[in-house]
SEDOLUM-84634 format. One line per 4 residues: number of its first residue (from 1); their letters; for each residue y, z, x of C-alpha. Coordinates in steps of 0.05 Angstrom, whole numbers, always signed. Example, Ala and Ser with C-alpha at 12.3 -4.5 7.8 and 13.67 -1.06 7.14 Angstrom:
REM SEDOLUM-84634
1) AS) -90 +156 +246 ~ -21 +143 +273
This chain:
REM SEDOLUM-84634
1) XXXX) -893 +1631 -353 ~ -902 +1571 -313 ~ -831 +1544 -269 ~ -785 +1501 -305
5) XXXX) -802 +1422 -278 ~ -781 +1407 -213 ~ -712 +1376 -194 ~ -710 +1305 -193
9) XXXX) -733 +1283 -112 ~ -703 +1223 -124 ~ -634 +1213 -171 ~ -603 +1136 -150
13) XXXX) -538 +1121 -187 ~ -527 +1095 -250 ~ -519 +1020 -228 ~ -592 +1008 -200
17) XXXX) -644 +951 -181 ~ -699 +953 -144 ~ -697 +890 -118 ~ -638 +923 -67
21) XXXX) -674 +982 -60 ~ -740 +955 -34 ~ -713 +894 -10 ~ -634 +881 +2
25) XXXX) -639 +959 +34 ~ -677 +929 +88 ~ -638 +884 +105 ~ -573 +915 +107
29) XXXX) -613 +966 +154 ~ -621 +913 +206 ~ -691 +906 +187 ~ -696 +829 +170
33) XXXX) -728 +811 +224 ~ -792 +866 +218 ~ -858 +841 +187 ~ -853 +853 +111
37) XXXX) -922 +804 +91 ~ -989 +786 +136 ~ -1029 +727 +97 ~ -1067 +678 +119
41) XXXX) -1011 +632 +125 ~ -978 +673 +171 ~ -930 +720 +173 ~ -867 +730 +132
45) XXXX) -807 +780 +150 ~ -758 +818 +107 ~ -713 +765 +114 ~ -756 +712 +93
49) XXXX) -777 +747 +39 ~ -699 +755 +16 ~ -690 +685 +19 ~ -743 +671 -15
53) XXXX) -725 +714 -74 ~ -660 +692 -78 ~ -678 +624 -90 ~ -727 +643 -141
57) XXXX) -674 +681 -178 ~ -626 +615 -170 ~ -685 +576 -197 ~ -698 +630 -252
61) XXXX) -623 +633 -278 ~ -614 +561 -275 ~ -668 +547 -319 ~ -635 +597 -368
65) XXXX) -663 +661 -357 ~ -615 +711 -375 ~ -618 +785 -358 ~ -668 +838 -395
69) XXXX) -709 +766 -415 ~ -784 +763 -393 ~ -808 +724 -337 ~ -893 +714 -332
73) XXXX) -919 +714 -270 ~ -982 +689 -260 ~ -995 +676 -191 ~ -1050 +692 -134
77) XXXX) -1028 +747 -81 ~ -979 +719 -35 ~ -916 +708 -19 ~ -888 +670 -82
81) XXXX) -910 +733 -123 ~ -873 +779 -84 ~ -809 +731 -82 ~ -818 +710 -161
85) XXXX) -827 +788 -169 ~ -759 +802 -129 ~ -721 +739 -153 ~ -739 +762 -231
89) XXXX) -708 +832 -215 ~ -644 +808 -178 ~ -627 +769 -234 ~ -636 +825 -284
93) XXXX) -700 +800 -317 ~ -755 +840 -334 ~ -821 +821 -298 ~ -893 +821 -333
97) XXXX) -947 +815 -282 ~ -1005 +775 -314 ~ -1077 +768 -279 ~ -1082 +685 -268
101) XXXX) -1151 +694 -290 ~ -1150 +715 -372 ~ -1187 +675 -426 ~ -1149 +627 -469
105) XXXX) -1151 +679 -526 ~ -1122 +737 -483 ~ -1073 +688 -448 ~ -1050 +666 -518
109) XXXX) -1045 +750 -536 ~ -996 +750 -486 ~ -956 +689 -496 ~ -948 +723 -572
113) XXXX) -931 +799 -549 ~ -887 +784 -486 ~ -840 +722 -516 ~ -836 +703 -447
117) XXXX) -776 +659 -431 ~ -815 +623 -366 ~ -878 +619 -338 ~ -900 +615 -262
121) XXXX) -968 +595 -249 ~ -1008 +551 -199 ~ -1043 +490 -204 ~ -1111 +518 -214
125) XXXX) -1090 +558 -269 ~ -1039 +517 -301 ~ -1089 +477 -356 ~ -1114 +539 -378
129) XXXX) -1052 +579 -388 ~ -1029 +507 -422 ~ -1072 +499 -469 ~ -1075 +574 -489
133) XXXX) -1005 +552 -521 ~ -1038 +508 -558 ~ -1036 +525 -631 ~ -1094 +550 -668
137) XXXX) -1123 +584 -611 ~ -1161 +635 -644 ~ -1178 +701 -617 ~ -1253 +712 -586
141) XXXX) -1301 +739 -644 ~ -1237 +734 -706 ~ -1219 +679 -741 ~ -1170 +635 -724
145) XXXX) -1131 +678 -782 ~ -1150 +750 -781 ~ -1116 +798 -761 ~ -1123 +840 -692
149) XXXX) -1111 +908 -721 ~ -1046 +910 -683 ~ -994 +874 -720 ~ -1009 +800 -698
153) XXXX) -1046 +753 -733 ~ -1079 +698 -693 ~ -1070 +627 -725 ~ -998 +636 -722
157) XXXX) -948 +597 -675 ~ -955 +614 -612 ~ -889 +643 -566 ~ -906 +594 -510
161) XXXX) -851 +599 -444 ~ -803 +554 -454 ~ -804 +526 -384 ~ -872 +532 -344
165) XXXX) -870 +523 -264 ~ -927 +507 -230 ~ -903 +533 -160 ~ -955 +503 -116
169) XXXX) -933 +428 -132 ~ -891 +397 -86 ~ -837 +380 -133 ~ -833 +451 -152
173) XXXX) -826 +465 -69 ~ -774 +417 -73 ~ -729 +439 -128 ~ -746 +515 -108
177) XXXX) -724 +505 -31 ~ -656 +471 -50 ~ -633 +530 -86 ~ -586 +583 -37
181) XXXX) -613 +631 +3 ~ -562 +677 -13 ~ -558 +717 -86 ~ -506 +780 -113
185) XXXX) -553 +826 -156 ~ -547 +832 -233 ~ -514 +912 -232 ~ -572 +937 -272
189) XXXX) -562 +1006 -300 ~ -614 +1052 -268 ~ -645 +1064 -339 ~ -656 +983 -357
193) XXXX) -724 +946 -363 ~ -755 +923 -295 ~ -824 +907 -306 ~ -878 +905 -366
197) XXXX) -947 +947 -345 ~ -1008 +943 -391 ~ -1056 +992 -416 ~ -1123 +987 -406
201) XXXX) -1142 +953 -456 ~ -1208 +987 -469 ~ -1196 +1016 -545 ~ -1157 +947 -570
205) XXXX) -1110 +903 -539 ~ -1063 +920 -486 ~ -995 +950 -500 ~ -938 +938 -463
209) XXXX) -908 +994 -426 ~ -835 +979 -409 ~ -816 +1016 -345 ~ -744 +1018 -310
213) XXXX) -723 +1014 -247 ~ -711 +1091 -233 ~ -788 +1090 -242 ~ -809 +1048 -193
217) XXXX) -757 +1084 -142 ~ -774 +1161 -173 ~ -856 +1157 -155 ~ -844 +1115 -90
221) XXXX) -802 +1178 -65 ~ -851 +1232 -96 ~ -929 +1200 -80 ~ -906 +1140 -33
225) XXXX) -865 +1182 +24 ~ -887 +1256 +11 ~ -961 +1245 -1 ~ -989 +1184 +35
229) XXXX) -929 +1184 +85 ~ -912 +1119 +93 ~ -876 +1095 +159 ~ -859 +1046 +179
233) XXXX) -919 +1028 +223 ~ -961 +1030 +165 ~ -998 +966 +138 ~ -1027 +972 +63
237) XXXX) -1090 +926 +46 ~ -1114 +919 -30 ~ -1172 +913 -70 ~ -1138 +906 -149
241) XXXX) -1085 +848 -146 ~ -1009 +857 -146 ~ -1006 +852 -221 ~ -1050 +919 -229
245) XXXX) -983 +973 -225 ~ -1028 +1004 -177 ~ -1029 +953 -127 ~ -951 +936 -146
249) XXXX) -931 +1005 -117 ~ -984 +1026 -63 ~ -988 +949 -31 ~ -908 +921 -49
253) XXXX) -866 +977 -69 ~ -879 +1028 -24 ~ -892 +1001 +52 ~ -826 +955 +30
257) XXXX) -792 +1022 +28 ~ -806 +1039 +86 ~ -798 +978 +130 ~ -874 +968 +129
261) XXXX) -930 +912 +119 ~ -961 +885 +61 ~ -1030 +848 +75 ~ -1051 +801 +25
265) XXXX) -1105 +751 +0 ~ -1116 +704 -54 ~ -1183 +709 -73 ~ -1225 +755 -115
269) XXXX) -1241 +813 -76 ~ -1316 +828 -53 ~ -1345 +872 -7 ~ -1358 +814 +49
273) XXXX) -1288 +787 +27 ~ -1258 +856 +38 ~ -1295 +875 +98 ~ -1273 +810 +133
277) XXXX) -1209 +823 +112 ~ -1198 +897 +139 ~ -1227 +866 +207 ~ -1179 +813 +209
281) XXXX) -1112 +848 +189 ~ -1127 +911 +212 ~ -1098 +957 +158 ~ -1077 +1026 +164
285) XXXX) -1088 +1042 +90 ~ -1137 +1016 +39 ~ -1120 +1017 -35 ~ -1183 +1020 -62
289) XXXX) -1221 +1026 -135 ~ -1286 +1064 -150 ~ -1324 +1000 -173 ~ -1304 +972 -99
293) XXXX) -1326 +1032 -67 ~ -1396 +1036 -99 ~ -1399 +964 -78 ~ -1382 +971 -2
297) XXXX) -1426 +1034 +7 ~ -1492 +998 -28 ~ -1480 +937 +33 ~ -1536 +940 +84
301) XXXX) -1496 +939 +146 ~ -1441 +974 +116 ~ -1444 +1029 +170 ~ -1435 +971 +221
305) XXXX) -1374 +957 +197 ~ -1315 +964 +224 ~ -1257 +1009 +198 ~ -1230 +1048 +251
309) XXXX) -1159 +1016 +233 ~ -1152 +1069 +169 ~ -1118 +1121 +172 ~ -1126 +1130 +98
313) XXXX) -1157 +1099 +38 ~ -1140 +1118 -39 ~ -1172 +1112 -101 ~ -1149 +1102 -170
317) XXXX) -1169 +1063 -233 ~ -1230 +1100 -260 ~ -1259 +1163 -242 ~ -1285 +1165 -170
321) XXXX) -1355 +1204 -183 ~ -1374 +1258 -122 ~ -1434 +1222 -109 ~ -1399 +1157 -87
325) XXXX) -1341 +1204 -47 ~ -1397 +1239 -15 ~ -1428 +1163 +6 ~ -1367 +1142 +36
329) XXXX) -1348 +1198 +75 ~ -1412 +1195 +98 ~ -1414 +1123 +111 ~ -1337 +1126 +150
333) XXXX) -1315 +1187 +145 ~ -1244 +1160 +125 ~ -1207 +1203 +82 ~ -1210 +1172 +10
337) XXXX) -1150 +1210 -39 ~ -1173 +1202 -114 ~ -1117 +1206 -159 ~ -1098 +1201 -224
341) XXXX) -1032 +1153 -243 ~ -1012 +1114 -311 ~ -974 +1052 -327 ~ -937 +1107 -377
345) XXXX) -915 +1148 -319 ~ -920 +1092 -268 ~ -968 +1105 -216 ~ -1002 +1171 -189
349) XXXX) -979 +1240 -205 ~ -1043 +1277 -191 ~ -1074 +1269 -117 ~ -1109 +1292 -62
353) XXXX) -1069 +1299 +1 ~ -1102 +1269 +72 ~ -1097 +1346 +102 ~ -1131 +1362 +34
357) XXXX) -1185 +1337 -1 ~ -1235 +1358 -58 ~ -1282 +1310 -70 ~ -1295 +1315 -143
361) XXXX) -1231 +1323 -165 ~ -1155 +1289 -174 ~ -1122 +1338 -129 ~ -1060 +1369 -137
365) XXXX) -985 +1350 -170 ~ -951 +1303 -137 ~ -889 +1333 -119 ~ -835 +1318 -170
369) XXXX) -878 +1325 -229 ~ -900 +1380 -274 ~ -973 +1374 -297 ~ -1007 +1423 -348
373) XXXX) -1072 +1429 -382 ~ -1060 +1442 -468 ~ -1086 +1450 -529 ~ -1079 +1405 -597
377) XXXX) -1015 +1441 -604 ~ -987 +1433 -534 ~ -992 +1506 -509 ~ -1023 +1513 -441
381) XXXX) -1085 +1538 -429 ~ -1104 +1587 -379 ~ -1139 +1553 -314 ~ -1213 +1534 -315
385) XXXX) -1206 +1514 -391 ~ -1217 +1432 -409 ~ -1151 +1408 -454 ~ -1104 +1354 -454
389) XXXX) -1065 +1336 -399 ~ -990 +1336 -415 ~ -940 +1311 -344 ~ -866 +1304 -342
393) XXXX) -828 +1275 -279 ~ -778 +1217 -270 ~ -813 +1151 -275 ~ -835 +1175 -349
397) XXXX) -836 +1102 -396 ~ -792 +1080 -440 ~ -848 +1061 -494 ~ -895 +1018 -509
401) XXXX) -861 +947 -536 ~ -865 +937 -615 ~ -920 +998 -617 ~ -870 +1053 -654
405) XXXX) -929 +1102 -681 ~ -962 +1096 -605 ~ -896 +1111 -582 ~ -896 +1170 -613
409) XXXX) -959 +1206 -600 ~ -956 +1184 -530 ~ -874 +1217 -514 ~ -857 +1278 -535
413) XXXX) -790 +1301 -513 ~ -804 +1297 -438 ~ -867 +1297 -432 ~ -922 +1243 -427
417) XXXX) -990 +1263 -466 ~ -1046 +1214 -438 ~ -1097 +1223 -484 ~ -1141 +1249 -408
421) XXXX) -1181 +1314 -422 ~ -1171 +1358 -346 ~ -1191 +1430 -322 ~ -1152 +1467 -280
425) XXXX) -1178 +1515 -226 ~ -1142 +1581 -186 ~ -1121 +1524 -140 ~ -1084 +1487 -177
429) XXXX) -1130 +1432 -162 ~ -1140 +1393 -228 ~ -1219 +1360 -244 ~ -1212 +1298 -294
433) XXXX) -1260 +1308 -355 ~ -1245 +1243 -384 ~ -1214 +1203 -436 ~ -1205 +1246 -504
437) XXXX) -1241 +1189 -547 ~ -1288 +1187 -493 ~ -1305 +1256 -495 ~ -1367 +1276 -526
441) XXXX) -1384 +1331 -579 ~ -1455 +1342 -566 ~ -1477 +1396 -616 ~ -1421 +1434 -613
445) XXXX) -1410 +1432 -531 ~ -1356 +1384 -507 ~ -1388 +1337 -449 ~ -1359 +1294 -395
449) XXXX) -1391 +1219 -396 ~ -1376 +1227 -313 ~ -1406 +1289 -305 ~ -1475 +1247 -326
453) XXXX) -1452 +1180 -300 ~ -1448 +1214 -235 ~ -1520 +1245 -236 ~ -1545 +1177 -247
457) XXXX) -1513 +1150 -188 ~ -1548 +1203 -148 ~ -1615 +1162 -162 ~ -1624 +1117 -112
461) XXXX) -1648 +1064 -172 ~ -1581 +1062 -201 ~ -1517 +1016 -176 ~ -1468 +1034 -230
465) XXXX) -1471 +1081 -292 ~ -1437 +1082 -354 ~ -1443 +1139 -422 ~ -1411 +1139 -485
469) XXXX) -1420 +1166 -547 ~ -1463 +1137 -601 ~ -1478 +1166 -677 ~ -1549 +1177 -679
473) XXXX) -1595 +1169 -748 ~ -1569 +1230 -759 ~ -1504 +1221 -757 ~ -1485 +1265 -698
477) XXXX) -1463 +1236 -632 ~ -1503 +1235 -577 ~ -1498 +1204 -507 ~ -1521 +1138 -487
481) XXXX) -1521 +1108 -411 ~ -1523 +1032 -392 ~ -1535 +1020 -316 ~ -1538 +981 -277
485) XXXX) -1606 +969 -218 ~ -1603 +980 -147 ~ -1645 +925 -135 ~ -1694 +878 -182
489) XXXX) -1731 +916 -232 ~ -1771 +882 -274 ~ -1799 +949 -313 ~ -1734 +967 -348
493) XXXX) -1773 +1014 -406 ~ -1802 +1053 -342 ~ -1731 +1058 -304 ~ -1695 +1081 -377
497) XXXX) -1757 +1139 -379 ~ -1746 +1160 -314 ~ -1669 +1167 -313 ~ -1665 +1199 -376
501) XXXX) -1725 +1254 -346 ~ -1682 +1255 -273 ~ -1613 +1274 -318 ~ -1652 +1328 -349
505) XXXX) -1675 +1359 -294 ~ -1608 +1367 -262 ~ -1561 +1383 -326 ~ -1571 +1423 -385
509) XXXX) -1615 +1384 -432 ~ -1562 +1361 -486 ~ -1534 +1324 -437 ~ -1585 +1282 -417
513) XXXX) -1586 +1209 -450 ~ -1614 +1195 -509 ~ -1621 +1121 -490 ~ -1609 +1086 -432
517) XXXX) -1595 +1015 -433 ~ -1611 +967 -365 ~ -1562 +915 -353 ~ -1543 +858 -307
521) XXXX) -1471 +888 -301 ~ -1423 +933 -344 ~ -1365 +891 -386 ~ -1302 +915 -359
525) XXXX) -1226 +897 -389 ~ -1170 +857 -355 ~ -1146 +913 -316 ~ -1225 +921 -284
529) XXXX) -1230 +978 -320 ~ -1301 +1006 -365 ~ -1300 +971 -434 ~ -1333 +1027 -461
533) XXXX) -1316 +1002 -534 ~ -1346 +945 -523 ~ -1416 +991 -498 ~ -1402 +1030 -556
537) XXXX) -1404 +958 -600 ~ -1472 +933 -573 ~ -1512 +995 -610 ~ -1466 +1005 -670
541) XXXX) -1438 +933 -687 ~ -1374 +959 -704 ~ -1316 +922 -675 ~ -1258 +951 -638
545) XXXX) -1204 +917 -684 ~ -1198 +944 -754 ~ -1228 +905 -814 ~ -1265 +861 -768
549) X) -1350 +867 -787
């Protein structure tokens, strides 16, 4: 019998905001003056950043945002995010992070789903966010009437904010700096809404996961403090954007726990861009993705450059492959931490430790959280056996918004099942497998589309890899890669025959590809992630939303 879960790390009282506890705390500490944000315009401290939040929620609750209401925030990294952010949750709104840079259709998704009662954007993205409330915006690929297999029909009216902000106009700097400096928090119960996270996004659209403010604190105790041991020396860099939950927590939420720094930059991230930026602000820890990582290893100088100021860099997002850990170490010998997190259960409960690491795999539990490998049914399986992972800890969801049936499937009782696939070894040391709809039957043995994703990266042809499963003539599924050249090929047929002979000759021979597809780059979802349905829609011509040809 495996222990009963762990006792709560972390259990703050039933009146609760976060906005105090990652913010207000630091101030009452004596910490205002400390650097809390590093940007290119300067420096902010805590106290700066307290102002600024407290106008934001003056601004907020004047224009008649009341508490548990939804405030969009669609801004570039920088300090109005983080005081929006703040302001929203002092106030007892419930924050949805939005990336500034969606399509009309997906912006228009949103605007339906999240009834929003304001919007925050800036200048360069105002139009398009404004005319995505336009009606009859129809979605991409559906007519302006059909429906999205979710519950929504496009064609409708569209929920558009009612009162948009463009922040970086000066009338807005006016009316925002003549609001106090000073604001009493909303007494939020420990258990209320505090910000909308996102699924993925790569089997339909998004769903809302509604987390609560004992979430945010519960993982920032367990993986913040006990497994990257933040201080208060620490400064956190980024490569996904503060509206990815991942970045939220490991670049926001936890180094302003701590009395730490947050660097960050506006602009989409690149390896030059990134580079530049670790040798300007000097960062102790890098929050990093694998698609960023394959990226900075494949520069030609990237050995020449400098980043001697980590202590630490993580990884989260996707699957980090052992061929790209082994380049970095190689390249920097920095220790990189894979992980595994999810909006559901807000951030990463499965990671490798800095004294610790197994390239290859997600680690260990994060303290705080009990993680298990099961079958269909739920019972556990011994260790070294693939099944479902099933985790149960303190920042578990409170749902997904308007998705009952998802709900459902997703949390059972206490625990969260994530539709992930793991193994287990002696260890305890848990290897991700992959999504369960990602999984592959192939006949009759289950395979991993990593697991031949990451002997593809091993050829020095191939910059990025994807597999998924494909019915063949016959019927049966079989694997298919896309990738993604090294460098210009012009005799694609030729690369395809050689991959799919240099797979073979390293795994057994059913899971070698039985096509492989060479692209100009892999279509990913708003989050960054894989969209491996949309792969999976380029050979079959089935669509992703039902009753759509």
């Amino acid at each position: 019998m495996r222990a009963a879960v762990p006792q709560p790390i972390f259990d703050p009282p039933e009146r609760f905001n976060i906005a105090e506890y990652f913010l207000g705390d630091r101030i009452r500490e004596g910490w205002g003056g400390r650097r809390a944000l590093l940007t290119d315009g300067g420096e902010k401290t805590y106290a700066e950043v307290d102002a600024l939040a407290n106008r934001y929620g003056h601004l907020l609750r004047r224009a008649g945002v009341r508490p548990e209401e939804r405030v969009l925030i669609a801004l570039p990294d920088g300090p109005d995010f983080v005081g929006a952010l703040f302001g929203t949750l002092r106030i007892g709104a419930v924050g949805v992070m939005l990336n500034p840079y969606l399509r009309r259709d997906e912006i228009s998704y949103f605007f339906r789903y999240t009834r929003g009662a304001v919007l925050l954007v800036d200048s360069g993205r105002a139009d398009a966010f404004r005319e995505a409330a336009s009606p009859g915006v129809a979605d991409a690929g559906a007519g302006s009437a059909a429906d999205d297999g979710e519950g929504l029909r496009w064609g409708e009216e569209i929920s558009a904010p009612r009162e948009t902000f463009v922040v970086d106009r000066p009338r807005f700097r006016e009316r925002l700096h003549g609001q106090p400096a000073t604001l009493d928090p909303f007494p939020t119960h420990r258990h209320d809404p505090a910000l909308w996270l996102f699924s993925g996004g790569t089997t339909g659209r998004p769903k809302g996961v509604v987390q609560t403010h004992a979430s945010f604190a519960n993982t920032t105790e367990c993986y913040g403090k006990r497994v990257l041991g933040l201080t208060e020396d620490d400064i956190t860099l980024s490569v996904p954007k503060l509206f990815f939950g991942y970045a939220t927590g490991s670049n926001l939420f936890f180094p302003f726990s701590v009395g730490a720094t947050a660097a960050l930059f506006p602009e989409r991230c690149t390896p030059e861009v990134l580079f530049h930026r670790i040798e300007t602000f000097r960062p102790t820890i890098l929050v990093n993705v694998p698609t960023m990582i394959r990226l900075m290893v494949a520069q030609p100088d990237a050995a020449g450059r400098d980043l001697s100021s980590l202590r630490l860099a993580t990884s989260a997002g996707e699957a980090l492959p052992p061929e790209l850990h082994r380049r970095w170490r190689d390249t920097w010998g920095v220790p990189l931490l894979d992980g595994l997190g999810t909006a559901e259960m807000w951030h990463i409960f499965l990671s490798n430790r800095p004294e610790e690491v197994h390239p290859g795999t997600l680690g260990r539990a994060v303290p705080g959280f009990d993680v298990r490998v099961c079958d269909d049914e739920g019972r556990e399986l011994p260790d070294g056996e693939v099944g479902w992972l099933r985790v149960r800890g303190g920042s578990r969801a409170l749902g997904y918004w308007q998705r009952a049936d998802a709900t459902a499937e997703a949390f059972r009782g206490e625990w969260y099942v994530s539709g992930d696939m793991v193994v287990r070894d002696e260890r305890g040391v848990f290897r991700y497998c992959g999504r369960g709809d990602d999984m592959l039957k192939v006949k009759g043995k289950w395979l991993s589309p990593g697991e031949v994703e990451d002997c593809l990266l091993q050829h020095a042809a191939v910059a990025d890899a994807a597999v998924v499963g494909v019915p063949g003539r016959d019927g049966l599924v079989q694997p298919v890669a896309w990738i993604v050249p090294a460098g210009a090929n012009s005799d694609a047929t030729g690369l395809a025959a050689t991959l799919r002979t240099f797979v073979a000759s390293r795994l057994a021979s059913y899971k070698a590809p039985a096509a492989v597809h060479v692209v100009d780059a892999l279509p990913r979802t708003h989050l960054g992630k894989v969209d491996r349905a949309a792969l999976r829609e380029t050979v079959t011509g089935v669509s992703r939303r039902r009753g759509a040809p």
